[in-house]
C-alpha angles and dihedrals in degrees: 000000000000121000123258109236082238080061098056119114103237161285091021126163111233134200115194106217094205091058107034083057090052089057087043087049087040097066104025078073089049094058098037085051093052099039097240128131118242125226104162124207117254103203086082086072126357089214134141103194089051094043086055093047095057095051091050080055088053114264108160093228135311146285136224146180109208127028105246088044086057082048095056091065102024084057088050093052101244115158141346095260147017132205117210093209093182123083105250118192097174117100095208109059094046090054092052086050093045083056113048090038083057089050089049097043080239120148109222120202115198134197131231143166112170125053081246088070091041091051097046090046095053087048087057101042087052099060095044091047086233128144103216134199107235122197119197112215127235124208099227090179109304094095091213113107128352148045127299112239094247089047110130087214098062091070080043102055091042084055093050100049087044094055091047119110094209098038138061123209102246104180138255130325124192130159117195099212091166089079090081085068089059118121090216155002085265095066089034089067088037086062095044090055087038082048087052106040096051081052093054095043089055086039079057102049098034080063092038085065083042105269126136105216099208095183137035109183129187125175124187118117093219085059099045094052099040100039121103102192136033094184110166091019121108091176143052124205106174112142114176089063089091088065109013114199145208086280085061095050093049089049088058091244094109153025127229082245080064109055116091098194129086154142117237101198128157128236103255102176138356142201137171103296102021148048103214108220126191099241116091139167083302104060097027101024132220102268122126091205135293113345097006088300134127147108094320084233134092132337093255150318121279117223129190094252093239090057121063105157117094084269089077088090091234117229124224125247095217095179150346142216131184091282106010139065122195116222119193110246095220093188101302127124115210128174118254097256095048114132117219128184120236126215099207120216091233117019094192104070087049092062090052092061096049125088093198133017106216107216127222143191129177097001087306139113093240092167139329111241114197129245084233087179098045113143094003094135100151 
């Protein structure tokens, strides 16, 4: 007989499949409405089975971030293709991704956005005798990694990848991260037609010096799910829309019915002003949402874990240590042994920590899916 989710050790992370294949279904339309091809990004969940699900939805092949994270699925054969969608400088690590890509059939895309990536990727391409697709980055607001769009070097390094005998010039990648600091879906969707039009203005400029751009990629859930238009992209990377999060609640993109992570954990003490639950930093983590943002307020919200819809009457998750979260009591008054189910801010750093996502459905362990990429960071 299957486990109720209430009989559960915990804490356990828990993926619900019903819901997980809703957000998969959510944004394979979106792609297909607005004529883009979907890769979506893997970090969110280092997961095989769920890599494998999104292609069978129709993703045209995967994203990563780090290299032996990339390895993990390309040696697993999933997909056709893999965008490396993180400026690597180190030699090393692309040759051992050009490798095992070649082994696999599989075509890897990197990412650059410095003559010091383009010149370690054509080292690498070299001594493993590869052509490889090369995207420049463009800083669409973050200010993390990438080019400005008046930046001289950006018609520099396209020059330089076009007149490289081991790279092709594959197109532009951005990723507005900055939309996860929006007050609402309004400037969400502000920051997705800011996103396009700086990549049509350097589109504009790159043929202008006489250079066809093939690809524009741009990968964010919130954009994606709050963006009306994807004039000038022909791809999608978002990644955290197969989970959704707190942050994604707070944003307005999503409802607490449609997350599909969560953390089942048990009330283990209590005093005046907290429940003590057994899921810590280690188990939540201490992430107040996408690029250190959020709320500014709590780790989470706390659900009786038979109610999942906004009547619940959330708690909220006031503090954390290693082992121990503190959940505000709010004037309830549960018995020590209660299990409660946590929406985490960032759902992605949670499925980091994990060695195994226990899915659900109706309430019900229906099987446990590795995190196949936990811990691969370089």
């Amino acid at each position: 007989m299957a486990l109720r989710i209430a009989e559960l050790e915990t804490p356990e992370v828990l993926v619900d499949r019903d819901q997980l294949l809703r957000n998969l279904g959510r944004v394979q339309r979106i792609a297909a409405q607005h004529d883009v091809a979907l890769r979506p990004h893997v970090k969110t969940h280092k997961c095989i089975e769920i890599a494998r699900l999104q292609l069978e939805h129709g993703a045209v092949g995967l994203t990563a971030s780090k290299v032996d994270e990339a390895l993990v699925f390309i040696e697993q054969a999933c997909g056709p293709s893999f965008t490396l969608a993180y400026p690597i400088v180190d030699p090393r690590k692309l040759q051992r991704a050009f490798a095992s890509a070649g082994h696999q059939n599989v075509e890897l895309r990197i990412t650059v956005d410095s003559e010091a990536g383009i010149a370690a990727a054509e080292a690498a391409a070299k001594s493993c005798n590869k052509t490889v697709s090369a995207f420049v980055k463009i800083d669409v607001g973050l200010h993390r990694c990438g080019l400005v769009e008046d930046d001289p070097q950006v018609v520099r390094l396209v020059r330089l990848i076009s007149s490289s005998s081991q790279l092709r010039f594959a197109g532009l990648l951005s990723h507005a991260g900055q939309a996860y600091t929006a007050p609402d879906i309004a400037r969400i969707a502000e920051i997705a037609a800011e996103e396009s039009a700086i990549l049509q203005r350097v589109r504009s400029r790159l043929a202008s010096a006489g250079f066809d751009v093939p690809e524009v990629s741009v990968g964010s859930t919130p954009t994606v799910l709050a963006g009306n238009s994807f004039e000038a992209v022909t791809e999608i990377r978002p990644g955290n829309y197969v989970f959704l999060d707190a942050t994604a609640v707070r944003l307005g993109l999503a409802s607490f019915e449609e997350v599909a992570l969560s953390v089942v954990v048990t009330i283990i003490s209590a005093n005046s002003s907290y429940f003590i639950i057994d899921g810590g930093s280690k188990v939540l983590s201490s992430d107040l949402g996408a690029h250190g943002t959020g709320a500014g307020v709590g780790y989470g919200v706390a659900l009786p874990i038979d109610v999942a819809g906004a009547e619940a009457a959330p708690l909220l998750v006031a503090r954390l240590s290693e082992e121990h979260g503190f959940v505000e009591r709010a004037g309830e008054d549960l018995a020590i042994g209660t299990k409660l189910r946590v929406i985490p801010n960032h759902a992605c750093p949670v499925a980091n920590l994990a060695e195994r996502l226990t899915i659900t459905s109706q309430g019900e362990m229906i099987d446990q899916w590795q995190v196949a990429a936990r811990g691969k960071v370089r």
